[in-house]
N, C-alpha and C positions, 0 to 999 in steps of 0.2 A: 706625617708632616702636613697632609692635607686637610687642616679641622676646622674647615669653615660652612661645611657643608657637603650633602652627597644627594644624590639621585639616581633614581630606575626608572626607565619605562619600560614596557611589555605589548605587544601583541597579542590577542586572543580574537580570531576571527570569529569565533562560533557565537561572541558575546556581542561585538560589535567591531564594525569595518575601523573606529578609532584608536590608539595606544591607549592604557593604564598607563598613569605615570604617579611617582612617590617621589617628594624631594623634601628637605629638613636643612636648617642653616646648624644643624646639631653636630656635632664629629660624628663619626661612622661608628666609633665604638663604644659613646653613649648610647646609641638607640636600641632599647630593649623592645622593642615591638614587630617590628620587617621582617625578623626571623619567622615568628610565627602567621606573619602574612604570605612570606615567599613561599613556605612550605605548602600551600594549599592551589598554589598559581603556575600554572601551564602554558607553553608559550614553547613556540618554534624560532623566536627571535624578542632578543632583550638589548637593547643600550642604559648604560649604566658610565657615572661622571662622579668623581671625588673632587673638590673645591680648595683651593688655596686661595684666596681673594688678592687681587693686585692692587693696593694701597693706592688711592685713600675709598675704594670700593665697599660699600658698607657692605657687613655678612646679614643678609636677608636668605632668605631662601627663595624669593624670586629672581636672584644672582645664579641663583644653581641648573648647571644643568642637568636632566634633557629638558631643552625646550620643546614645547609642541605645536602644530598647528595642524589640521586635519591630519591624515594618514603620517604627518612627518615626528620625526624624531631629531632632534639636532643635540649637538655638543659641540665644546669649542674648550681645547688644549692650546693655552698660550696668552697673547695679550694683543692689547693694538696701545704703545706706547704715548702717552700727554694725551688720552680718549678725553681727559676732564676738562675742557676746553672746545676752541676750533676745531681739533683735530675730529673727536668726537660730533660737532653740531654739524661737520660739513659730510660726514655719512650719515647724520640721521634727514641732513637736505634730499640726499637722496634718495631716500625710504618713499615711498607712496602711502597719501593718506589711508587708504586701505589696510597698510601693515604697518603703519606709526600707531595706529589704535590701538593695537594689538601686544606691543611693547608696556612691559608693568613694572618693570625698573630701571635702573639705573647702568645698566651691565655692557661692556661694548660687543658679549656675545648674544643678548638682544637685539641690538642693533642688524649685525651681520646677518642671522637668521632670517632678518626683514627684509634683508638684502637678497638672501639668496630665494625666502619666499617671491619676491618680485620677478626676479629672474623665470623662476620655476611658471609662475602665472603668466610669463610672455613666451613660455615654449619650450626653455632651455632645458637639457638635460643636467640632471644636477652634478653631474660631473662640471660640466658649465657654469651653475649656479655657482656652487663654492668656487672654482678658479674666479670668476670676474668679483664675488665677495673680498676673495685674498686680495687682490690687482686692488679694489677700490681702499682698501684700507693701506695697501704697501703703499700707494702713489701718496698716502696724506702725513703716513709718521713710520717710523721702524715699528716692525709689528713679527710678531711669533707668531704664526699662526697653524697648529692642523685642525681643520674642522670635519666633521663627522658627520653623516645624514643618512636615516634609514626610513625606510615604507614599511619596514616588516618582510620586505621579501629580497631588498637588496642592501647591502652597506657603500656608499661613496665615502670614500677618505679623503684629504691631502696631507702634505709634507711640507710646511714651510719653515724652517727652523728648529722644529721640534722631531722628536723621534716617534717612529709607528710601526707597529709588528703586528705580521700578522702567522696563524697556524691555522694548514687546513688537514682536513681528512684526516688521513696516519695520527698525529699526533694528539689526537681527540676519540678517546673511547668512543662518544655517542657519532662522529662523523660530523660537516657543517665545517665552521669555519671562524674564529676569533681575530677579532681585529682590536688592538692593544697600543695605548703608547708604549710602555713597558712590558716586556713578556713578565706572564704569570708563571709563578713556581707550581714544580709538579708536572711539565710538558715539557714536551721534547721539540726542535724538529723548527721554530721560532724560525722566520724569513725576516729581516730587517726590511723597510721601504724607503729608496732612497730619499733623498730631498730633494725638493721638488718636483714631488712625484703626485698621482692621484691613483688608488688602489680604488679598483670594482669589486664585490665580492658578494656573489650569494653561495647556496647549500653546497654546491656542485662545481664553481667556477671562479676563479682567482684573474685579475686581469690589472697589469697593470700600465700607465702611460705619463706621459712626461706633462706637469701642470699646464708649462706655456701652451701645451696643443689645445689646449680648450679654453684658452683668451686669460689665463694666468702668468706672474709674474717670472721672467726666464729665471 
């Protein structure tokens, strides 16, 4: 159902401290090429985003997550409803000229990203980042939102509307820890995350906390 587009990024430290990323406004299962990309690509952490575009969102492939901006990773499962509009110009008000530049389409998961870039560049933990990104977008229009953020060494989650899973340890031959809107087939052992909630999670550690405690929407 998702055929408006997909994306990967990657970590490889040994090549450079920034993520590979690969994204295509293509479905998932026209692309004859990324198979024999992925096969050759190594990495201790991967985010990865399948596209359903929320009307009237044109399908570009600069709509597609992950987005990137130095060491980050972001994705964004869900919507911020009438973005085509006020609702939309009064969060990109609040963007800083620094990371409005930075913005290549049209997408209201550009935007957010900008937002929680901003956050991040004044101190905040991105547990932080994403809760005050939700808060700015709930206070403007009804909005879905779970957003996703990784370094490569940690994943931040929320839960706002949408659903999020995640499996660690046991349930994973190789060990580590998958963080999911939907559990994937083939695993066992699948934790649901409540709503409104924010999941921490790196190789070894699962942590989770209620969104409002970090200036998010109760």
């Amino acid at each position: 159902m998702n055929a408006d587009g997909w994306g990967v990024g990657w970590w490889d430290p040994q090549v450079r401290p920034e993520p590979a990323r690969y994204r295509t406004a293509s479905p998932m299962w026209t692309d004859r090429s990324f198979r024999s990309v992925a096969e050759v690509v190594h990495t201790g952490a991967l985010l990865a985003a399948v596209r359903s575009a929320t009307p009237p969102s044109p399908i570009v492939d600069t709509g597609n997550a992950p987005f990137t901006v130095g060491p980050w990773l972001f994705s964004l499962n869900g919507f911020v409803r009438s973005f085509r509009g006020p609702v939309g110009e009064g969060l990109r008000r609040r963007v800083s000229e620094e990371r409005a530049v930075a913005i290549d389409g049209t997408s209201d998961s550009e935007v957010l990203f900008a937002l929680v870039l901003d956050s991040l560049d004044a101190g905040a933990t991105p547990e932080q980042a994403l809760a005050r990104a939700t808060a700015e977008a709930v206070a403007r229009s009804e909005a879905v939102l779970n957003l996703l953020i990784s370094d490569g060494h940690t994943i931040v989650g929320t839960t706002f509307g949408n659903s999020l899973f995640t499996l660690q340890g046991g349930g994973l031959a190789t060990g580590g820890v998958l963080v999911a809107s939907e559990p994937l087939d083939g695993h066992e052992g699948w934790q649901r995350v409540p709503d409104g909630s924010v999941v921490r999670a790196t190789c070894t550690a699962l942590d989770l906390s209620p969104l409002s405690s970090h200036g998010g929407p109760a």
